[in-house]
C-alpha positions in Angstrom: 0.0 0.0 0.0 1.3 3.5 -1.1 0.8 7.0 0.4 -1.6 8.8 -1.8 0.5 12.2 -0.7 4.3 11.2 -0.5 4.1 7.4 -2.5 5.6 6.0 0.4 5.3 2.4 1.1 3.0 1.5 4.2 1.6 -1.2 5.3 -1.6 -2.4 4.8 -4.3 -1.3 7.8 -2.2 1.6 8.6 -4.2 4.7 9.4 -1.3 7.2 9.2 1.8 7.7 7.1 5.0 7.3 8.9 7.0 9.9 7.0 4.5 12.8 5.9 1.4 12.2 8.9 -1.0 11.8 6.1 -4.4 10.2 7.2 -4.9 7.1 5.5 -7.6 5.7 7.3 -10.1 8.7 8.8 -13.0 6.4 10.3 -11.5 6.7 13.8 -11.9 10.0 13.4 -15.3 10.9 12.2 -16.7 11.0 8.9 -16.5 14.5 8.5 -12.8 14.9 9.3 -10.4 15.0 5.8 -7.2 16.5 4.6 -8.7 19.1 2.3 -7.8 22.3 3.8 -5.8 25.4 2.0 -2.4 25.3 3.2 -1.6 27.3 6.6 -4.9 26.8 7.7 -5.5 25.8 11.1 -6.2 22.2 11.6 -9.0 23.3 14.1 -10.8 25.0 11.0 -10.4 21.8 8.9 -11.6 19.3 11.3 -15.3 19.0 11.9 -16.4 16.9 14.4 -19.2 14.3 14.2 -21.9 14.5 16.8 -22.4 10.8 16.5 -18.4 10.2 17.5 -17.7 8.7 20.9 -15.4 11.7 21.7 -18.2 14.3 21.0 -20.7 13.1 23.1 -18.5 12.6 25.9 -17.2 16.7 25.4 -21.1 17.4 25.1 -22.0 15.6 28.1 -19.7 17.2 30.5 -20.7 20.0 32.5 -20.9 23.8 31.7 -18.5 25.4 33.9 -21.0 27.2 36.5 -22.5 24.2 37.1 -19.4 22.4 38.6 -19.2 21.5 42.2 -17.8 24.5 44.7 -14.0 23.8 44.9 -13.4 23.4 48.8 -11.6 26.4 50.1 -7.8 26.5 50.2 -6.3 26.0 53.6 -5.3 29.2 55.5 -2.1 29.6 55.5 0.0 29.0 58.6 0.6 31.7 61.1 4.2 32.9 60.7 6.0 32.8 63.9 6.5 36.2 65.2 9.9 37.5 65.2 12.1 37.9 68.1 12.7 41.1 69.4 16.2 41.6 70.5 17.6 43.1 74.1 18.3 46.4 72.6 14.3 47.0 71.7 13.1 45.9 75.0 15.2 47.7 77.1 14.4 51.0 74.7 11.0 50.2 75.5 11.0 49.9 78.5 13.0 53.0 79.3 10.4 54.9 78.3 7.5 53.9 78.3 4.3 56.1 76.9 2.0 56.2 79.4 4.1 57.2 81.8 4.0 60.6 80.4 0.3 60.4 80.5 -0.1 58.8 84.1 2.2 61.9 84.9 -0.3 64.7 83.1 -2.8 63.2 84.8 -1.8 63.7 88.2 -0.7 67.0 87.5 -4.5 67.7 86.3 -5.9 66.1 89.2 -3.7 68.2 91.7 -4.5 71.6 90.1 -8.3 70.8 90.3 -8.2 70.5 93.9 -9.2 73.4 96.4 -6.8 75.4 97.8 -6.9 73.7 101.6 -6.0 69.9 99.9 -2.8 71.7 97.8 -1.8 73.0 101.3 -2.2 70.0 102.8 -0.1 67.4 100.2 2.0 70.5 100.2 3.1 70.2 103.4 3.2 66.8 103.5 5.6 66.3 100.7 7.8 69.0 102.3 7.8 67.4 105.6 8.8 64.2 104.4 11.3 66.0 102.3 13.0 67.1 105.1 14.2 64.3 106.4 16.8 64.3 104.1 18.4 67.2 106.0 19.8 67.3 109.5 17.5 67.4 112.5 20.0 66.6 115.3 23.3 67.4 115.9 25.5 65.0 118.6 28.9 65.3 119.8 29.9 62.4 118.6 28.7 62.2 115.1 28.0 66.2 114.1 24.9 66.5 112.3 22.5 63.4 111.9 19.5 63.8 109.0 16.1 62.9 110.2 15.9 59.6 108.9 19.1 58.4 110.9 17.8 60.6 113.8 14.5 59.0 114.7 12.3 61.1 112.8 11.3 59.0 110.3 7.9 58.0 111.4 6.9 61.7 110.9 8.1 61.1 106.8 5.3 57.6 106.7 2.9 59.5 108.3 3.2 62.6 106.1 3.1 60.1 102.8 -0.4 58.8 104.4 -2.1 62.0 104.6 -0.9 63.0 101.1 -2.1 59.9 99.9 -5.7 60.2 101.5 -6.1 63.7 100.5 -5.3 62.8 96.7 -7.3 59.4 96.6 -10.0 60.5 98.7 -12.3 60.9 95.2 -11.0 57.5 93.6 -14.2 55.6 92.9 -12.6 52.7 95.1 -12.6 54.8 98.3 -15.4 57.2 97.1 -17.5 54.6 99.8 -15.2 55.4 102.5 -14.3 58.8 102.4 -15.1 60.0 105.6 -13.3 57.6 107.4 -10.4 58.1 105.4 -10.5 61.7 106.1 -10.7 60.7 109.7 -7.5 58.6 110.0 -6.0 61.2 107.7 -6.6 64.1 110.3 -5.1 61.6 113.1 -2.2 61.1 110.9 -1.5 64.8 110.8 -2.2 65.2 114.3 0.2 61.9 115.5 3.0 63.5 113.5 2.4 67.3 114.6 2.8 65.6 118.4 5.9 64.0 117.4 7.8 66.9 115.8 6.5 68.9 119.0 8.5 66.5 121.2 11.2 66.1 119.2 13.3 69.3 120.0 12.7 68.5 123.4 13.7 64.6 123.4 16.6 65.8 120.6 18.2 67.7 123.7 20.8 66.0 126.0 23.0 67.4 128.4 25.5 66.4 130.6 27.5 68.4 133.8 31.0 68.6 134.4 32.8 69.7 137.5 35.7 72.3 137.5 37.2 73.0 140.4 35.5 73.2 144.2 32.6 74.9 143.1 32.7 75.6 139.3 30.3 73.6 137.2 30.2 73.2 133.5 27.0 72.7 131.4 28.5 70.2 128.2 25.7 69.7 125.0 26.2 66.1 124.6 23.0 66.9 121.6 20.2 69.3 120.4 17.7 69.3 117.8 19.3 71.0 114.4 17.0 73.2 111.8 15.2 71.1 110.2 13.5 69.8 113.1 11.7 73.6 113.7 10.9 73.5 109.5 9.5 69.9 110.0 7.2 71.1 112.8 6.0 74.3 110.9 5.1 72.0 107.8 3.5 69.7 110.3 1.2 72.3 111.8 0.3 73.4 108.3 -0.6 69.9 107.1 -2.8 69.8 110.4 -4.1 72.7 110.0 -5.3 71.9 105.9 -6.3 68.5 107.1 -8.8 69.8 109.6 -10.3 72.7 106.9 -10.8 69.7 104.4 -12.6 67.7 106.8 -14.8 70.3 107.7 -15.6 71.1 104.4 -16.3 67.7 103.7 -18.8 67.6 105.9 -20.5 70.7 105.1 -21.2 69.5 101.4 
């Protein structure tokens, strides 16, 4: 058997040529499927299929594409892991912090809406507790002694008490409570107004020396220092506010 195109020997039942592809034997294919075509055609343009071809009726019985199934979902993708922050960034963080600035203003807003007897009152109690930190005795054996080596320092945790009471008093937490707060913050004031009255008094020691038959010598083995006086005039204002602030308390 010859190709009818190239004149190339096949063999017989062969349904294409070997060399040139000619289509010897179209059945397979449909019966309206030939080799006429103008040359650079497309071969989609010269093939026609057969609606009574196996191959058409399974293309025509497949499903239009909006009627296929709903494709499941693809998965999520996995969270990435966070990245580490290094030392550097937490310790810049934490250095300064932005609320802090903001807890800060805040304070400073509350204090400045408060009447003039509270200011005079935390006033004096931050100043009291303040001055501690400078001398309120003097001995002879050590010079000048601050008031927290000196045995004034309950005066400082009393002064910190009031000031906090005074400044919390309106915190929904202790708005219950207030009166009683204002109590033991008056008692406060007064407890550390007794104290810094005493205290020049048990500040003082002195000691007697005699010279000669009859000569005697008066020697200051200690005695309360400056500070001790400043503490007891902020301690007699913080009273003093602490008792107007009550009052008015009880008035509205």
């Amino acid at each position: 058997m010859q190709c009818p195109k190239c004149s190339q020997t096949v063999p017989d039942g062969a349904v294409i040529c070997d060399r040139c592809n000619e289509i010897l034997d179209s059945s397979f294919l449909g019966a309206d499927i030939t080799n006429d075509g103008k040359a650079g055609e497309p071969a989609a343009t010269r093939i026609k299929p057969d609606p009574r071809s196996a191959a058409t009726r399974v293309i025509s019985s497949m499903p239009e594409p909006d009627a296929l199934p709903d494709e499941e979902p693809a998965p999520a993708p996995a969270e990435e892991e966070a990245p580490r922050v290094g030392m550097k960034a937490l310790l810049d963080a934490a250095s300064a912090p932005p609320a802090a600035s903001e807890a800060m203003a805040d304070l400073v807003g509350r204090f400045r809406r408060l009447p003039f007897f509270e200011k005079l009152t935390i006033g004096a109690a931050c100043g009291l507790f303040a001055s501690l930190g400078l001398p309120w005795q003097w001995t002879k054996a050590n010079g000048d002694e601050i008031g927290f080596l000196a045995g004034a320092w309950p005066v400082g945790a009393l002064a910190l008490l009031v000031a906090a009471a005074v400044f919390l008093r309106e915190h929904e937490r202790v708005a219950r409570f207030r009166s009683l707060v204002l109590q033991a913050a008056t008692a406060a004031a007064f407890v550390a107004l007794a104290v810094c009255l005493l205290y020049p008094r048990m500040a003082r020691h002195e000691s007697f020396e005699r010279l000669g038959l009859a000569r005697r010598v008066v020697v200051v083995e200690s005695e309360p220092r400056f500070a001790a006086f400043a503490g007891l005039l902020l301690a007699a204002l913080m009273f003093a506010g602490m008792v107007k602030t009550m009052l008015d308390a009880d008035r509205s």
